[in-house]
C-alpha positions as CSV (number, residue, x, y, z in Angstrom):
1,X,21.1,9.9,-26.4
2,X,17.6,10.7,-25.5
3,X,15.6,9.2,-22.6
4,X,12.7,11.3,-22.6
5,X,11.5,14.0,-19.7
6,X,13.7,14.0,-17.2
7,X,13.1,15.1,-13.7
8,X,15.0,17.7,-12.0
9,X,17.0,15.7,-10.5
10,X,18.2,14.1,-13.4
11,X,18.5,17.6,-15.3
12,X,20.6,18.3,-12.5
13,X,23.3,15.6,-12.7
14,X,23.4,16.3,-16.6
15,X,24.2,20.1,-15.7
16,X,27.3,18.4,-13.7
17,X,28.6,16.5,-16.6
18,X,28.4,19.5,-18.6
19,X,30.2,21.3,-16.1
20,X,32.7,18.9,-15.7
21,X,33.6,18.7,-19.8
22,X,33.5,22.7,-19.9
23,X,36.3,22.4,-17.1
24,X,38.6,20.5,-19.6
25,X,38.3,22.7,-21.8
26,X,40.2,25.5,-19.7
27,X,43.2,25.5,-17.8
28,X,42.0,24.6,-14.6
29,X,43.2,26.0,-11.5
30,X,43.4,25.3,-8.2
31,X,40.0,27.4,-7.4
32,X,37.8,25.3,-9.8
33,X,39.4,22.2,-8.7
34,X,38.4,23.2,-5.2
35,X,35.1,23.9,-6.2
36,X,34.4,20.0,-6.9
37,X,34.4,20.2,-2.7
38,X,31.0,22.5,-2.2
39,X,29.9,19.8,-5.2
40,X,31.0,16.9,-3.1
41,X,29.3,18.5,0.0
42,X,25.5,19.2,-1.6
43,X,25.7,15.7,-3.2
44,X,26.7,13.8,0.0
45,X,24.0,15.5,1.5
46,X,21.3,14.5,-0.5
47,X,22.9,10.7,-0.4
48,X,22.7,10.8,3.4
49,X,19.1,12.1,3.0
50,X,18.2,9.4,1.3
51,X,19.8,7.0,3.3
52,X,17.8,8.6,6.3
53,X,14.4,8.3,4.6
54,X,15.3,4.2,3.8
55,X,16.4,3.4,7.5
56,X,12.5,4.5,8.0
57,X,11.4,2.7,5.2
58,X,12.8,-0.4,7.0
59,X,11.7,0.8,10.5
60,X,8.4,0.5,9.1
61,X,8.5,-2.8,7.2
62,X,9.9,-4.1,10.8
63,X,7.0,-2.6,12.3
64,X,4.5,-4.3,9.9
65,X,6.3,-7.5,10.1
66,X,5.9,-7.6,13.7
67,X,1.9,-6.1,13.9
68,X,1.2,-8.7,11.4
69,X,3.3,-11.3,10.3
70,X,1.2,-12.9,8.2
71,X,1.0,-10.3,5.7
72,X,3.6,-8.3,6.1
73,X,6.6,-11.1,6.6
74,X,7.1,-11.7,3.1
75,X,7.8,-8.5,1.7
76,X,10.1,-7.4,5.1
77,X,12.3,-9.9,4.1
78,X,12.4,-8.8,0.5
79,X,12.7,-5.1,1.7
80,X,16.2,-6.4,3.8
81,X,17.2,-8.3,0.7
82,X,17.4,-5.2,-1.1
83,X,19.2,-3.6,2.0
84,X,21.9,-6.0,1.5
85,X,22.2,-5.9,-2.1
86,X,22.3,-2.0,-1.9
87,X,24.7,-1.8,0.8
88,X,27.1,-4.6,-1.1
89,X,26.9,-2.5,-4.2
90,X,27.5,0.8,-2.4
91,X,30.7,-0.6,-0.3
92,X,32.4,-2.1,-3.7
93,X,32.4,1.4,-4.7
94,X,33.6,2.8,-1.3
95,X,36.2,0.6,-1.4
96,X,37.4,1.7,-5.1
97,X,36.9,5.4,-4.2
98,X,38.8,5.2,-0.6
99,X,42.0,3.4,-3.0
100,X,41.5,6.3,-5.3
101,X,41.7,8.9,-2.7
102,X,44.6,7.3,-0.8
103,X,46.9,7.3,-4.3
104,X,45.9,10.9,-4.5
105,X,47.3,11.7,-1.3
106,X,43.9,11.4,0.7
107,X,43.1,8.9,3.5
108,X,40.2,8.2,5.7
109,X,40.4,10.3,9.1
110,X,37.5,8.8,10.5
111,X,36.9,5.0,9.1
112,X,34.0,4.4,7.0
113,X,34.5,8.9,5.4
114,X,36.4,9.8,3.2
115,X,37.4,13.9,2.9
116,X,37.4,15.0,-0.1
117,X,39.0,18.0,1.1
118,X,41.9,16.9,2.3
119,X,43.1,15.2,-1.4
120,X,46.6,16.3,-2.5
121,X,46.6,15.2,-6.3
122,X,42.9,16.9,-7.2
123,X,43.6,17.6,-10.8
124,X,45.6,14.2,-11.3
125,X,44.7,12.4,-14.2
126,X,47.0,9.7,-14.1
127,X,45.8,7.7,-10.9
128,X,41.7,7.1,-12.0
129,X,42.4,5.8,-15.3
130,X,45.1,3.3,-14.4
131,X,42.8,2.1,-11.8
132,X,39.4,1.8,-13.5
133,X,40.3,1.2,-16.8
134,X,43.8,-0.8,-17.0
135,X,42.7,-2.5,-13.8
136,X,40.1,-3.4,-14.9
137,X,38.3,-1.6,-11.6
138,X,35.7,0.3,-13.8
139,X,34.3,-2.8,-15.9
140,X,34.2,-4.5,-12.1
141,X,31.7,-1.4,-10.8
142,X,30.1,-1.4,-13.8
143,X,29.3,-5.1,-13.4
144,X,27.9,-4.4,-10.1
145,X,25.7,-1.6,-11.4
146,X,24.4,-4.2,-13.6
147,X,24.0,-6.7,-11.1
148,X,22.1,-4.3,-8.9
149,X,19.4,-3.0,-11.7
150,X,18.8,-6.6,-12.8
151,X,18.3,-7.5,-9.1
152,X,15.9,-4.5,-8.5
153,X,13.7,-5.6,-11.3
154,X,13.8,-9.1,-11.0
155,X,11.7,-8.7,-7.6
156,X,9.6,-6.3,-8.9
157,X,6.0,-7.8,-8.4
158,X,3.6,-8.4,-11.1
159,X,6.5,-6.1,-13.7
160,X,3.5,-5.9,-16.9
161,X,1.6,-3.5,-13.8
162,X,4.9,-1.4,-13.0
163,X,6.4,-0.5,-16.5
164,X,7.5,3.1,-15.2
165,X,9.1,1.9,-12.0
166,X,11.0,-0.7,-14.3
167,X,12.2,2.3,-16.2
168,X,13.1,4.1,-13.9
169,X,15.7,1.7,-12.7
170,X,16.7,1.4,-16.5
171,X,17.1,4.9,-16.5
172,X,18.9,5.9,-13.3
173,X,21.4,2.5,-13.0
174,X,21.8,3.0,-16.7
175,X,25.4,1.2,-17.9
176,X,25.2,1.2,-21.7
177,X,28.2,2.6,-23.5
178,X,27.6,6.1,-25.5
179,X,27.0,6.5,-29.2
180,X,30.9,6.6,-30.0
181,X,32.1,9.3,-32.7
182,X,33.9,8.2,-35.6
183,X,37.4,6.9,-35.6
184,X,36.5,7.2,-31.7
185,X,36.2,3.9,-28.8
186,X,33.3,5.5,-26.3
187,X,32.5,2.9,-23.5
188,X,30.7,3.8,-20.1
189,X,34.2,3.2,-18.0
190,X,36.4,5.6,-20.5
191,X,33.5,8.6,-20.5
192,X,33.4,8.9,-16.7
193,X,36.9,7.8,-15.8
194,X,39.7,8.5,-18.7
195,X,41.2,12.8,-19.1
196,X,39.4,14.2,-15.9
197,X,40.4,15.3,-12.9
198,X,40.6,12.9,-10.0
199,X,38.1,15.1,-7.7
200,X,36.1,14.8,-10.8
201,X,36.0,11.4,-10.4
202,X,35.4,10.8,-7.2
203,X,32.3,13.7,-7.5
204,X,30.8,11.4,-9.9
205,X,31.2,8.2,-7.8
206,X,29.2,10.0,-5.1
207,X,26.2,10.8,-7.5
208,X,26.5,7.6,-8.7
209,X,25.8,6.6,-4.4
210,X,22.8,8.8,-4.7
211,X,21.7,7.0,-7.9
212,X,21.7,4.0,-5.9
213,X,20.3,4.5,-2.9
214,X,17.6,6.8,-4.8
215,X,16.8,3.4,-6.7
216,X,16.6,1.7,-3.2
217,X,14.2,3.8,-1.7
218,X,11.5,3.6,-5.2
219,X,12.2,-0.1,-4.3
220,X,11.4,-0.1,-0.9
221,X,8.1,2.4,-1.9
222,X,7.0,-0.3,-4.2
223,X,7.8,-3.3,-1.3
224,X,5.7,-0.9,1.2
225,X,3.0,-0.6,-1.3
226,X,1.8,-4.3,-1.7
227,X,1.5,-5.3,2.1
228,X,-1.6,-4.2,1.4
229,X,-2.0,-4.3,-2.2
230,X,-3.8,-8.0,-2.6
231,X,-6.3,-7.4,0.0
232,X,-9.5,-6.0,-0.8
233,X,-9.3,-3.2,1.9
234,X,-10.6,-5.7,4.9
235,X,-8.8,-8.3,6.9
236,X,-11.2,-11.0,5.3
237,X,-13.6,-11.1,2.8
238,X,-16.3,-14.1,1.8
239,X,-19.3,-14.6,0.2
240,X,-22.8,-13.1,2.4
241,X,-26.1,-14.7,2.0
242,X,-28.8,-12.6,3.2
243,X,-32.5,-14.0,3.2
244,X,-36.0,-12.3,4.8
245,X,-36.6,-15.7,6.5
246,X,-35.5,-18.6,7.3
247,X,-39.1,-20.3,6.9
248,X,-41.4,-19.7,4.7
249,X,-45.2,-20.3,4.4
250,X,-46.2,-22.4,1.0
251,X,-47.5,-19.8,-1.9
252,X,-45.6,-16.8,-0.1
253,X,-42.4,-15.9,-1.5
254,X,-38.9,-16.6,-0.6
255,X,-36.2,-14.1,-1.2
256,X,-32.5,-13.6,-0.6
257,X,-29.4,-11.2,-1.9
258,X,-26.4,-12.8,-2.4
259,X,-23.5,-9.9,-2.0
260,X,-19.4,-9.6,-0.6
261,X,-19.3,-8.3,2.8
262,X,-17.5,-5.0,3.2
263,X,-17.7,-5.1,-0.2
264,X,-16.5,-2.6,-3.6
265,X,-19.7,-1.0,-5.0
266,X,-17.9,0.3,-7.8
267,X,-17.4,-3.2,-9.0
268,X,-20.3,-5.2,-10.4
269,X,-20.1,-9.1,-9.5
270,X,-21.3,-11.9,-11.5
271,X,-23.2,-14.4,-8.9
272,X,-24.1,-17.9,-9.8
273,X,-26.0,-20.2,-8.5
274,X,-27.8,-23.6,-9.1
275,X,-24.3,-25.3,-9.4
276,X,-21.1,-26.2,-7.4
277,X,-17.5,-23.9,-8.2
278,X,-14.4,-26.9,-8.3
279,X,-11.3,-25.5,-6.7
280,X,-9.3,-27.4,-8.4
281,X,-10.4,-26.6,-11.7
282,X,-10.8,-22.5,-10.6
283,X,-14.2,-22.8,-12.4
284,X,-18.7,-23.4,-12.5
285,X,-18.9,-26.8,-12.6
286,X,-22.8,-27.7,-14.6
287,X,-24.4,-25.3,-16.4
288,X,-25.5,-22.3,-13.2
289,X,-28.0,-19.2,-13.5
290,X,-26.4,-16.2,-13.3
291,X,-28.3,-14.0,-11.1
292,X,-29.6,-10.5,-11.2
293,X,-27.3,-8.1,-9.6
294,X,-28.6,-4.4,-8.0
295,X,-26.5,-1.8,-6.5
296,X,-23.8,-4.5,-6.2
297,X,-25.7,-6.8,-4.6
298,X,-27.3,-10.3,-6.1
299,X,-31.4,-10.5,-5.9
300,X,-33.1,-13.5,-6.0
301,X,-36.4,-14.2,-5.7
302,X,-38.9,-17.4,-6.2
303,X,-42.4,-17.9,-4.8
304,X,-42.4,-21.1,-2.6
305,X,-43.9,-24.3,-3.5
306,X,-44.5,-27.6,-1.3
307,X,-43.0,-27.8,2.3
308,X,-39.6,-29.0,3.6
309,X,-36.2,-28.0,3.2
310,X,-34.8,-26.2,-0.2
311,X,-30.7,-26.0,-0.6
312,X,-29.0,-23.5,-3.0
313,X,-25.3,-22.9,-3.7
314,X,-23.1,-21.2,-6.3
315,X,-19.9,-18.9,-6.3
316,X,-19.0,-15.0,-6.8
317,X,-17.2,-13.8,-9.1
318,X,-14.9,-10.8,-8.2
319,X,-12.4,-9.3,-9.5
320,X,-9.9,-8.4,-6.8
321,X,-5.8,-6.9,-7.5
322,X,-4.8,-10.3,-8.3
323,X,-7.1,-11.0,-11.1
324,X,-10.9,-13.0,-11.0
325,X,-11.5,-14.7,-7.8
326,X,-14.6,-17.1,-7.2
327,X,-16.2,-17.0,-3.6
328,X,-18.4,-20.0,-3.3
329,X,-21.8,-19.9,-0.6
330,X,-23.9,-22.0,0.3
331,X,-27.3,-21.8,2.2
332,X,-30.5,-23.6,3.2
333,X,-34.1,-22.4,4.3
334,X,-37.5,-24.1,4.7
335,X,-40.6,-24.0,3.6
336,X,-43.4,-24.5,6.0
337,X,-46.5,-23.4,7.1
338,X,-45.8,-21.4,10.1
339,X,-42.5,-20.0,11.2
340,X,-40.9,-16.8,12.7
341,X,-38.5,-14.0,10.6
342,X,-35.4,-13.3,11.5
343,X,-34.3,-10.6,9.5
344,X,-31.3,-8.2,9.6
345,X,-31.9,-4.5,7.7
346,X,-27.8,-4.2,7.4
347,X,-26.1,-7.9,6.9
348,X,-25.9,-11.1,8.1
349,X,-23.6,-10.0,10.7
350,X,-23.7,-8.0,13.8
351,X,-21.1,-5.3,14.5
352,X,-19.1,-4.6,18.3
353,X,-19.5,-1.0,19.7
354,X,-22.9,-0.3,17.9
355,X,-27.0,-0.5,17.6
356,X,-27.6,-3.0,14.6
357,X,-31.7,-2.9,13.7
358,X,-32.7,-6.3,13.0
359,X,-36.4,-7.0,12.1
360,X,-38.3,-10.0,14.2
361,X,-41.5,-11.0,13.4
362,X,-43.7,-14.6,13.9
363,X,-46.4,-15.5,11.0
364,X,-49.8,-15.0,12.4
365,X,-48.6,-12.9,15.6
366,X,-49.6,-9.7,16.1
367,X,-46.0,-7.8,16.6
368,X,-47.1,-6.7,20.3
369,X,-46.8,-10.7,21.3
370,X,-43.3,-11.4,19.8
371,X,-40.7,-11.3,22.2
372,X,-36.6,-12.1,21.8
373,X,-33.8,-12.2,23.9
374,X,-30.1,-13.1,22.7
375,X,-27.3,-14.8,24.3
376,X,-23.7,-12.7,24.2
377,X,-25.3,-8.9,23.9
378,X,-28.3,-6.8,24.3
379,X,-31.5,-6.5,22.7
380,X,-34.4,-4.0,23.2
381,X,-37.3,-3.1,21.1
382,X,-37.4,0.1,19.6
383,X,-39.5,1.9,16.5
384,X,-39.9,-0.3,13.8
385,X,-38.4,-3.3,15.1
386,X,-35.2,-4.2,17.4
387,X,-31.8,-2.9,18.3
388,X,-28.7,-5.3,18.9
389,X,-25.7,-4.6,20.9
390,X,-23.1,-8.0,20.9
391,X,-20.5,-8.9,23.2
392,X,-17.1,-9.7,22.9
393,X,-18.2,-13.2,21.4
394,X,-18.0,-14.2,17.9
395,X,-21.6,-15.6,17.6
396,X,-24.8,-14.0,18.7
397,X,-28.0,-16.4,19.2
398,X,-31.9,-14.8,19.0
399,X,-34.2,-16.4,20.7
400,X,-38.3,-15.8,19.8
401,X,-41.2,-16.5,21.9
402,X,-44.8,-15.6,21.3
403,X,-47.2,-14.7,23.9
404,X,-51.1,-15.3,23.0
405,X,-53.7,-15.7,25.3
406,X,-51.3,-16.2,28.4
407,X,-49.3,-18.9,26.8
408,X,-46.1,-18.8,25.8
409,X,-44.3,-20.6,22.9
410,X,-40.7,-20.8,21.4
411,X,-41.1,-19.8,18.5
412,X,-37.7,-20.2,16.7
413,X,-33.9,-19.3,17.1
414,X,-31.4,-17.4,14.9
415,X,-27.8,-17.6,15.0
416,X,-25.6,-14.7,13.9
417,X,-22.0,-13.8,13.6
418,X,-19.9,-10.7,15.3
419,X,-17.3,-8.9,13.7
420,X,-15.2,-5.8,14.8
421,X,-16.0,-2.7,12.5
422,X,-13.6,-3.0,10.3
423,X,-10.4,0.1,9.8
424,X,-11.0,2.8,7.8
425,X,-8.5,4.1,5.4
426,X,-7.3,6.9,5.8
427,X,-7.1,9.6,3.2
428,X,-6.2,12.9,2.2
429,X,-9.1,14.6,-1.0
430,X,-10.3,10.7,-1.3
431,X,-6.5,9.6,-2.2
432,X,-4.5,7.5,0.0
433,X,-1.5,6.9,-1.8
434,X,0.4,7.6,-5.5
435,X,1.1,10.5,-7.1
436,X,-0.5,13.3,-6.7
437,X,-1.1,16.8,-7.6
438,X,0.7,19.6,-5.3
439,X,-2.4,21.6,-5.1
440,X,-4.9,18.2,-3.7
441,X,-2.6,18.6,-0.9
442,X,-2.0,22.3,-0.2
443,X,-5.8,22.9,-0.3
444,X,-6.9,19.9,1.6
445,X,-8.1,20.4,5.1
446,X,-6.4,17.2,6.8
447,X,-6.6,14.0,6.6
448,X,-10.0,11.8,7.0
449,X,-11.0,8.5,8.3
450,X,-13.1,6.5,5.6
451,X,-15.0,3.8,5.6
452,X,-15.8,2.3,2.1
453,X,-18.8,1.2,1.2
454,X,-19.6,0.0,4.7
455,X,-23.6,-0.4,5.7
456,X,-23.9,1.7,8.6
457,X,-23.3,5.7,8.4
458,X,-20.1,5.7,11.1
459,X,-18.0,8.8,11.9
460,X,-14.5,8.1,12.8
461,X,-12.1,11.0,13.5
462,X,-8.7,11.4,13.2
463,X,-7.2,12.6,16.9
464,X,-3.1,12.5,15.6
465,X,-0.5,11.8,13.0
466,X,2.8,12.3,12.4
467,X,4.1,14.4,9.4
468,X,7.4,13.4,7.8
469,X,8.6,17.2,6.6
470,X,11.3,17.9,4.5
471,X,13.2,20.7,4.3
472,X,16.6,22.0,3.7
473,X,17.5,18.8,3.0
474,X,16.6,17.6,6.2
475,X,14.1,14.8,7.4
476,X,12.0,15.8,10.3
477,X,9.1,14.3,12.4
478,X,6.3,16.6,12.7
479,X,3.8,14.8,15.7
480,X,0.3,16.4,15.0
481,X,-2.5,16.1,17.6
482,X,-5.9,16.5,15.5
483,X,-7.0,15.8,11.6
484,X,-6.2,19.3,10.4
485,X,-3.1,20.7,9.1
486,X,-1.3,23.1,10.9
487,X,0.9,25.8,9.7
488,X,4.1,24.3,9.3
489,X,2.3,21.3,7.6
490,X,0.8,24.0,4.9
491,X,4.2,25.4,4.6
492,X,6.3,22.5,3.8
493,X,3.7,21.1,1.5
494,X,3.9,24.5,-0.3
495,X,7.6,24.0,-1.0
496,X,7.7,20.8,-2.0
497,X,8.9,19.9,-6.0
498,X,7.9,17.2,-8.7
499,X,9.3,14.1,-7.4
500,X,9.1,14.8,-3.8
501,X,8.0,12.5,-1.1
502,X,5.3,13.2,1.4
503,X,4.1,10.6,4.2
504,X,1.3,10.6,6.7
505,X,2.1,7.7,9.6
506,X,1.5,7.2,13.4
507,X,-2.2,7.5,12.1
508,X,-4.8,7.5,14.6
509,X,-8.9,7.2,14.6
510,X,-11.4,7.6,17.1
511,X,-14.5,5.3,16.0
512,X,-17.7,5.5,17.4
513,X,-17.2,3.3,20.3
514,X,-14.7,5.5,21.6
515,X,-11.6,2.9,21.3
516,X,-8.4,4.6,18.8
517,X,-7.1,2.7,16.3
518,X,-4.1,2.7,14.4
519,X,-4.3,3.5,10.6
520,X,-2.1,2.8,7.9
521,X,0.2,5.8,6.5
522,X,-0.7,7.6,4.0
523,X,2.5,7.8,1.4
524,X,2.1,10.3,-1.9
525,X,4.5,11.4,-4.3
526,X,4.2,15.0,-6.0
527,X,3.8,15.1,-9.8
């Protein structure tokens, strides 16, 4: 039957059928039937491998769970949902294999093992068949196969996005009976368990454990993937309303961008305005303007008439992993015929641990006679206009006085909010997760701290990580102080096949402020 490319892995396993149907055809001794045992011994150690790599995989949902519940709860306790549906499936066929192996002569040394090499009846064909097939014990396991595929995909998130993982799982925990010659019965229980060798049977049932646990881990990949996959790269996202003043004089004009904070400039947004967006409805509700949009950011402009105060609203449209989502603002400013300017160069935020330029000015004062303080920071004058430094608050408040002829005069206030800069991602050529090519990895530097799209030119460096290496089919922690990749990084990235796994974790960053912050890992698979 064909299933398309195959990976090696897969190629492999097909090799062993083959080589199991070539040894019925000869009069098989003692020596081949022995051989089965080296087989045994490579395939259990790739099942324990993978075991290995999952008990991380859960170390590290545990982790996230913990660091932030919020986010990372949900898909924890789907990643130990399919822990236990793995582990049920796994110990069915344990508990089928262990009978099999005691009838043969075999028994379990150590509990939970079972030795292959010590089975009496190897080349028995009597014992398998009577218990998977006129048992009934084969139909049973391949139930459970069943049960466990449909399970796997059944929590598979958003399954129109992830076609090739759901085929994957179709492929590998594949239970559909062959294309039967004619005159012949060919079911999936009587091609792997009826005229071969016991050892040949229990060989396949431990492929079969790599099958499933190989399914577990893609699962657990996917799981890992969408703690973060709803969010737009920042902890919180809404809608920015930027404005040169606050006042205005009447016959001057009044202008304001409309924009996403730590926004995606490689998206476009469609920003309305002039009407109110109903929740309920998950729509515009009147007929809005849509406004002009530059560099990912909305413009608006209008010359001011009359005096008093002038409202606008509207909504943003983005779309974010989870489809179109509207992000409603509001604001307010008013015309008069004097006033001070309050505005920001960057956004309508100030930023911990860094100089944010903010231009002050008061109408009809020369820019010598402005003054400002602020409460919860620092602020000093500097070359073309102001520097801000806020506390550990989360609002920062500007206060303006004028100076002319000796008196002095409040001139106006200006309230601003204080974020942390936000984490950077962090990436290897510009990728941070996937597939990838082999050579984006073995001819990258090390791994980078990036901040996307974010207003201020910061450098964060990476000062360690942890490099998960694999090789001879072992798993080993690799700690790395530094960004770069060492030698035995380069190495085991220059070894690794189609298929493989690589992960970057234990990231950390130095930001500009000096404090080191925790990144998320960077997990790839080769192509």
């Amino acid at each position: 039957m064909g299933h398309g490319k195959e990976t090696p892995r897969q190629k492999m396993i097909g090799m062993m059928y083959l080589f199991l149907t070539a040894l019925l055809a000869m009069n098989v001794s003692k020596d081949i039937l022995d051989s089965f045992i080296l087989v045994e011994h490579g395939v259990g150690k790739t099942v324990e491998n993978f075991a290995k790599k999952n008990d991380l995989y859960y170390s590290m949902f545990m982790k996230a769970a913990t660091e932030n519940p919020a986010k990372a709860a949900v898909w924890n306790k789907k990643a130990l949902e399919v822990q236990a549906k793995a582990n049920e499936t796994v110990k069915f066929m344990h508990d089928i294999r262990k009978r099999i192996v005691e009838v043969a002569g075999g028994a379990e040394k150590t509990p939970g093992t079972i030795k292959v090499d010590d089975i009496v009846l190897k080349d028995n064909t009597d014992h398998v068949p009577r218990i998977m097939i006129i048992e009934g014990k084969g139909e049973e396991l391949r139930k459970k196969i069943d049960e466990y595929r449909k399970f796997l995909i059944g929590i598979v998130d958003k399954p129109e996005k992830y076609k090739d993982l759901i085929a994957n799982f179709e492929k590998t925990l594949d239970t559909k009976d062959p294309e039967a010659k004619e005159g012949e019965m060919a079911t999936w229980v009587n091609e792997r368990f009826e005229h071969l060798p016991l050892i040949a049977s229990v060989v396949f049932m431990t492929i079969l454990e790599g099958d499933i646990r190989n399914a577990e881990a893609d699962m657990l990949a996917h799981l890992y993937n969408n703690i973060d996959a709803a969010d737009l790269k920042f902890n919180k996202i809404e809608a920015i309303v930027n404005q040169n003043s606050m006042y205005v004089m009447a016959g001057s004009k009044f202008t304001m961008s409309v924009f996403m904070a730590a926004y995606d400039s490689t998206q476009k947004p469609t920003i309305y305005m002039g009407a109110k967006y109903d929740e309920t409805k998950g729509e515009m509700v009147g007929n809005p303007d849509t406004m002009k949009v530059e560099n990912g950011k909305g413009v608006y402009e209008v010359v001011a008439q009359g005096t008093g105060k002038r409202e606008l609203e509207g909504a943003v449209k983005i779309k974010t992993p989870d489809g179109f989502k509207f992000f409603p603002w509001k604001t307010e400013y008013n015309v008069m015929q004097g006033g001070v300017v309050v505005s920001p160069t960057k956004m309508n935020v100030f930023y911990r641990g860094i100089p944010n330029p903010v231009k002050i000015s008061a109408v009809g004062v020369p820019d010598e006679k402005v003054s400002a303080s602020i409460t919860n920071g620092s602020i000093r004058k500097v070359q073309g206009g102001w520097e801000v430094l806020p506390g550990a608050g989360l609002e920062c408040v500007i206060n303006v006085t004028t100076n002319m002829e000796g008196n002095t005069k409040a001139a106006g206030t200006e309230k601003f909010r204080v974020k942390n800069i936000p984490t950077p991602v962090a990436t290897i050529n510009g990728q941070s997760e996937g597939r990838i090519q082999k050579n984006q990895l073995t001819t990258a530097p090390g791994i980078a701290a990036t901040l996307k799209d974010f207003p201020f030119d910061l450098r964060f460096n990476v000062v360690s990580y942890t490099f998960l290496q694999q090789a001879g089919g072992l798993t080993k922690e690799v700690p790395i102080n530094g960004a770069m990749f060492n030698a035995v990084v380069q190495n085991s990235l220059k070894t690794l096949g189609p298929g493989s796994p690589v992960t970057f974790y234990q990231i950390k960053a130095k930001g500009p402020d000096g404090k080191v912050m925790p990144l998320s890992p960077i997990v790839f698979t080769i192509r």
